[in-house]
N, C-alpha and C positions, 0 to 999 in steps of 0.2 A: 619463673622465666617463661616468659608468649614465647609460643610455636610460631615461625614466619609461615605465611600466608602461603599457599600451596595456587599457582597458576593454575587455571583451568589448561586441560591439554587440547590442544588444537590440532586434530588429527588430517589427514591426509583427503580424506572425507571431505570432513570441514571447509580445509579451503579452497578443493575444487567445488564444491557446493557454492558459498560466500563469490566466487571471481563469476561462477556462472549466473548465480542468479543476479545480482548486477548487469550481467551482459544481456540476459534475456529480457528484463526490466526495461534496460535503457534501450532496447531496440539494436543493440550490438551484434545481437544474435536475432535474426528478423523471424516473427514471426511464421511457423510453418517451415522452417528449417528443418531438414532430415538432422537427426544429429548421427554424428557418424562415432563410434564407440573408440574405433581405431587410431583415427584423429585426435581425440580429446587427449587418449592415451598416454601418447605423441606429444601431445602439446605440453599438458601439466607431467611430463616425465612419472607416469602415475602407471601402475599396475590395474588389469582389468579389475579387482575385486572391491578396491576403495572406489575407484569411478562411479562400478553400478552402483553400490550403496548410495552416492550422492544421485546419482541420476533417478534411483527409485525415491529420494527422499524429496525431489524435485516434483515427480509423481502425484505424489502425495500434496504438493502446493500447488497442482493443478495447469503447473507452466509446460506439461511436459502430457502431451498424449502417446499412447502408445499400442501399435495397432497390429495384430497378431500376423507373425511372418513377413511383417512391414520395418518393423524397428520404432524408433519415437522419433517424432516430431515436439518443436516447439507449437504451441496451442497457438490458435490464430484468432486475432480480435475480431470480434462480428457483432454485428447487432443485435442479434438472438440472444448471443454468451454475457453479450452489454445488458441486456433487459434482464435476464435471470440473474445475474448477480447482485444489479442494482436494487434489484425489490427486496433481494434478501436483504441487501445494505442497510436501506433506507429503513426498514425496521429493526434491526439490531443494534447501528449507532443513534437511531434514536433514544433507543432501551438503553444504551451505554450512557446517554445526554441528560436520561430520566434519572438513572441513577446514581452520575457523579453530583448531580446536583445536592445527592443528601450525603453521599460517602465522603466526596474530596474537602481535605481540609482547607482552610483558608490561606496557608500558604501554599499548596499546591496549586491553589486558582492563581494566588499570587505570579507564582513559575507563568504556568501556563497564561496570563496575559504579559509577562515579560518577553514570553515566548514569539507572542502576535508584534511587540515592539520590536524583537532581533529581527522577525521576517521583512518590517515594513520598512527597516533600517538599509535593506535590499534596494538597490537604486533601481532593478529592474520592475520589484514588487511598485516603487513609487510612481515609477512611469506607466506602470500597468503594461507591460511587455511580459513579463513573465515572471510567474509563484510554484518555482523549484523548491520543494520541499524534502530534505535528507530520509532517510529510512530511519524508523525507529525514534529516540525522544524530541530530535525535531520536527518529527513533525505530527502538527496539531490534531487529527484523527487517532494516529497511537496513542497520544496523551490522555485526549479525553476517554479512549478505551480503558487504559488502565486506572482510570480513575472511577471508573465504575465498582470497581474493586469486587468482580464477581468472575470466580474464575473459570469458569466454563465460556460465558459470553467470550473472554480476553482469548482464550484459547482457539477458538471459533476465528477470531478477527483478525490477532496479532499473530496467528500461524497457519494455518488451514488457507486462509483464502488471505490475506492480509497481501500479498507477493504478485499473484494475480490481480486485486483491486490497484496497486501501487502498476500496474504493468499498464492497464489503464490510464490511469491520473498521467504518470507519466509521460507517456508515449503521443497522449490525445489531450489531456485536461489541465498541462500547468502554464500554457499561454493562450495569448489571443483576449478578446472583448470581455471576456469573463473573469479574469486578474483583477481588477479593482473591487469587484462584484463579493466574488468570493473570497479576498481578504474581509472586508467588511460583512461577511454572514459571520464566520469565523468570531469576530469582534461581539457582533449581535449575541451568541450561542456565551462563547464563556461570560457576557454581561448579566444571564439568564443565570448560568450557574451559579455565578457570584450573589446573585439575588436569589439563591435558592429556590428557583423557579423551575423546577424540572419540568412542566407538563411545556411549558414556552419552550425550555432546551430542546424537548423531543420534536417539537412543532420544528422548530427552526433549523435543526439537523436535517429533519426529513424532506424541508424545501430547499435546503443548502444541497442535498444528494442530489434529489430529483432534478434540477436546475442544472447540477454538473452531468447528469445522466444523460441533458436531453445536448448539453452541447457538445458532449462526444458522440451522442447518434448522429450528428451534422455533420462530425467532420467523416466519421465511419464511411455514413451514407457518401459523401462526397468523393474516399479513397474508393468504396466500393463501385460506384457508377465509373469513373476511371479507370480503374480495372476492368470492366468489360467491355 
């Protein structure tokens, strides 16, 4: 007789964690936002103890500063925080691009260019208006990370900083002139994989990043002069 399947428990933690970082991502919670403890409290019917837990665990993905006798703040986009993240990026998923190319199997490449046909199936994606891409297996950077199959790299990308990068893309990088652009590198990178071509993949990740790096320095630059 099989034992049924045991649910993962989704703790109280969990889902005010999951509702906020969504909200911080999407810009729901604007950047530089005091976050107030009491409020949140308030809001999710939630005890202080599981709150901080999430709000420390928040922390720790790097959406959430926090400044002594100040309280925390949501992190704020800048061009500084733009430039040091993306140098890390552009060498990491490159290394991700280097290495799926010999680890991921052939249906996994499979997936991941069925993956590029579900996105382009996207009437916005067609018109080049706009490449919304879901958190996690849709979308095509998570993929090719875990298809590196190296679990430090994945841990690094898909946790640590993976929430922040997505806060970017989001907020700054999934419309405008650069949508047809950057479907088609996309296209370029798993055609490299497929051909087992890793040193191409790395090449082509790393001008796929740097190319999305420089068009949210534009729009950045452009929020920030407006702002003063």
């Amino acid at each position: 007789m099989s034992l049924p399947l045991l649910k993962p428990v989704v703790t109280a933690a969990d889902r005010v964690l999951q509702e906020l970082l969504r909200a911080i991502v999407a810009g729901e919670i604007a950047p530089g936002t005091k976050i107030s403890e009491p409020e949140l409290a308030k809001r999710f019917d939630l005890s202080r103890a599981p709150l901080r837990e999430a709000l420390a665990r928040l922390e720790r993905c790097h959406l959430l500063e926090r400044t002594p006798n100040a309280g925390s703040r949501v992190v704020k986009l800048s061009t500084e925080n733009l430039l040091s993240l993306y140098q890390l990026r552009e060498e990491l998923e490159g290394l991700a691009c280097r290495l799926a190319a010999t680890q991921m199997s052939d249906t996994e490449i499979r997936e991941m260019q069925d993956l590029l046909d579900q996105h382009l199936a996207s009437q916005r994606v067609r018109e080049g208006e706009s490449y919304y891409q879901e958190a996690g297996d849709l979308d095509f950077h998570y993929r090719i990370i875990l298809g590196s199959k190296n679990p430090y790299l994945i841990n690094i990308l898909t946790d640590e900083l993976y929430h922040l990068m997505r806060m970017y893309r989001v907020q700054l990088g999934m419309n405008g002139p650069r949508v047809s652009r950057a479907f088609d590198e996309h296209k370029a990178i798993i055609n490299a994989i497929a051909n087992r071509d890793g040193e191409l993949a790395d090449l082509l990740m790393r001008r796929h990043i740097a190319a999305s790096r420089r068009n949210i320095e534009h729009k950045l630059t452009e929020l920030e002069q407006k702002g003063n």
